[in-house]
C-alpha positions in Angstrom: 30.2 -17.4 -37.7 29.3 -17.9 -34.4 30.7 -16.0 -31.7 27.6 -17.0 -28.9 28.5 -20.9 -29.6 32.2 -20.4 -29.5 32.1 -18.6 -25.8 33.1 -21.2 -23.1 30.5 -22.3 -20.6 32.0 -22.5 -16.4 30.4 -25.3 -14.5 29.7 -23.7 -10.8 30.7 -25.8 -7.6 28.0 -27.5 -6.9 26.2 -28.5 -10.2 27.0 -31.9 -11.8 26.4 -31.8 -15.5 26.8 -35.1 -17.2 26.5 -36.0 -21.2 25.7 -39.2 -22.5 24.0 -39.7 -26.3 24.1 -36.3 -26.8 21.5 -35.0 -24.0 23.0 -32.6 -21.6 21.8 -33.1 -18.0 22.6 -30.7 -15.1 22.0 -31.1 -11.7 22.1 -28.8 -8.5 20.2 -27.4 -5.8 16.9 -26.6 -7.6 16.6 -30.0 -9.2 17.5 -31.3 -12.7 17.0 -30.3 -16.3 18.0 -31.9 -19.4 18.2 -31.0 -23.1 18.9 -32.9 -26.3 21.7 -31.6 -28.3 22.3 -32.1 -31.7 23.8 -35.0 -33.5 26.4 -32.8 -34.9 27.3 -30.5 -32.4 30.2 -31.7 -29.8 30.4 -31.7 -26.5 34.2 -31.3 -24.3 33.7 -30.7 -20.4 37.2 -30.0 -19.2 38.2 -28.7 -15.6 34.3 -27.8 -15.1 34.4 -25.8 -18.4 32.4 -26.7 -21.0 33.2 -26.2 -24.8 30.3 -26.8 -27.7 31.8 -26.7 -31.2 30.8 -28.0 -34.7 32.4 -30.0 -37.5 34.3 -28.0 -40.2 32.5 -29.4 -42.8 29.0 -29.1 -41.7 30.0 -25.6 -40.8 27.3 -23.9 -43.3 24.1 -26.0 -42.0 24.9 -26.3 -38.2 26.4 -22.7 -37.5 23.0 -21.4 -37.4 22.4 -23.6 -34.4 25.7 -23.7 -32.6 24.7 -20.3 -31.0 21.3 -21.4 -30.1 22.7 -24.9 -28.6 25.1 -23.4 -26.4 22.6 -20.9 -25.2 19.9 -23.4 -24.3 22.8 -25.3 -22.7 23.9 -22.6 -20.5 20.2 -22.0 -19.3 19.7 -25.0 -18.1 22.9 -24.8 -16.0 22.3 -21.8 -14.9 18.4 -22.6 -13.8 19.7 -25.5 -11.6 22.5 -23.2 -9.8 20.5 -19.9 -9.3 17.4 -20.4 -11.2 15.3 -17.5 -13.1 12.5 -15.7 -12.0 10.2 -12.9 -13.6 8.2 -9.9 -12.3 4.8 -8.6 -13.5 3.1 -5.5 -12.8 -0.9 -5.1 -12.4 -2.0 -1.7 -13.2 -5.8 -0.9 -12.9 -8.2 0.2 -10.7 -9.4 -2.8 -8.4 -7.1 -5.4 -10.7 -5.9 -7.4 -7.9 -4.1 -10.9 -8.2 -4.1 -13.8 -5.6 -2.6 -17.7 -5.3 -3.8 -20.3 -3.3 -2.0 -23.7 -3.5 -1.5 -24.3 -7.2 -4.0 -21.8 -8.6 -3.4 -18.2 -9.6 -6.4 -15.9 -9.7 -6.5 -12.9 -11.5 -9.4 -9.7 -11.1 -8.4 -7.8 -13.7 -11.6 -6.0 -15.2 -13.5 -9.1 -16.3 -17.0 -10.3 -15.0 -15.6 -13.3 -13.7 -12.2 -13.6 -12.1 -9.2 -15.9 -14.4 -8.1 -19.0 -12.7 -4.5 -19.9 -14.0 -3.2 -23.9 -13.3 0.1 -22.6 -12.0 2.8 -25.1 -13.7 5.0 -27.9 -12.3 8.6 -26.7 -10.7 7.4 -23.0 -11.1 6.7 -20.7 -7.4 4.2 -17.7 -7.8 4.2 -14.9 -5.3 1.6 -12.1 -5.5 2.5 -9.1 -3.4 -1.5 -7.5 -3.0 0.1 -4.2 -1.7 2.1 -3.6 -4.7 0.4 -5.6 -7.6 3.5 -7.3 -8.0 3.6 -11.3 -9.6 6.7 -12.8 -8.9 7.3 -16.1 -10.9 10.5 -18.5 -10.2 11.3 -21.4 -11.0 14.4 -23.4 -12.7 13.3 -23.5 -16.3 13.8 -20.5 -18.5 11.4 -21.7 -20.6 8.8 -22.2 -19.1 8.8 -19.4 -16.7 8.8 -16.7 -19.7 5.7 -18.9 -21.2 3.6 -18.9 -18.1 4.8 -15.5 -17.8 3.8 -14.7 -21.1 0.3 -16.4 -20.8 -0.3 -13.7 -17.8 0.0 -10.7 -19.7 -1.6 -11.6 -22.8 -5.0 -12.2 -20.4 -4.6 -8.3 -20.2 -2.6 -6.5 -21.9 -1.9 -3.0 -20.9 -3.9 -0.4 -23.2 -2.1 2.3 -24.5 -4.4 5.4 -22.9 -4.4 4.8 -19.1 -1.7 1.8 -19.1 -4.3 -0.5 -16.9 -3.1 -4.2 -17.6 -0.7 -6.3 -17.0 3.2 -5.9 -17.8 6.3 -6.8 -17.2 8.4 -5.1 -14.8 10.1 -2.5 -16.4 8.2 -2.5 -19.5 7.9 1.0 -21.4 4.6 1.2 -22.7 4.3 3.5 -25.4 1.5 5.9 -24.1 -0.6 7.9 -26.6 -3.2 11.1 -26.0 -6.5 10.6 -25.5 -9.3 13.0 -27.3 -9.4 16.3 -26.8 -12.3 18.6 -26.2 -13.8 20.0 -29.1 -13.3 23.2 -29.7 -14.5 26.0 -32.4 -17.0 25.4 -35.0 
């Protein structure tokens, strides 16, 4: 049973959201997304609520995905209204990031600084002060992956916790040697 597909969706003032051959396409201030719903899965849009549900006797094979549907429909609502945004944290002594135009660069321990095509419809910010990445943008998607594709450049170690990390991460710290003593 689904309980995430079953919950109703509220269309904000301001967003148009229109459904024709099963595709999904919102509009409002930070542009337009689409996504393609499944052939199975029905679409109401009543008093700027919106309702997914699924037929009763396709119930086994699509209630996996009713869920999953309604919460990739809701994102993309919700990215055209208020979009999303992430925050990353660079940690390390003289890790430093910077953007110009399009192009992220990262000096983050390496002989060579990382250049990083910064993707279409997504804003990054880097605060040098605080070491702070901010990424925004209207698709959830996408911002998590880019986001993603940061961190994994450099991870942060467990011993000092130099890398990069979300904001808000716990990272699990362990002890480092310590002297040897006796024998």
């Amino acid at each position: 049973m689904s309980r995430i597909g079953k919950k109703v969706i509220n269309i904000p003032a301001g967003t148009k959201v229109e459904v024709k051959d099963n595709v999904v396409t919102a509009t409002g201030k930070l542009g337009t997304l689409s996504y393609a719903v499944p052939a199975d899965i029905n679409i109401n849009i009543e008093n700027n609520v919106m309702t997914l549900s699924i037929d009763e006797a396709k119930k086994k094979q699509l209630n996996a995905i009713h869920g999953t549907t309604r919460a990739n429909v809701f994102n993309i609502i919700e990215g055209v209204t208020n979009g999303f945004n992430k925050n990353l944290e660079i940690n390390g002594l003289g890790y430093r990031a910077s953007v110009a135009g399009n192009k992220l660069t990262l000096e983050v321990g390496f002989s060579h600084p990382v250049v990083m095509d910064v993707p279409a419809g997504v804003s990054v910010a880097a605060d040098p002060k605080s070491n702070l990445i901010e990424i925004k943008g209207s698709d959830k998607f996408v911002i998590g992956d880019f986001a993603a594709k940061i961190r994994r450049i450099r991870p942060p170690e467990p011993y000092k916790g130099s890398g990069i990390k979300y904001q808000g991460e716990h990272i699990a710290r362990k002890a480092g040697k310590t002297a040897a003593g006796g024998k």
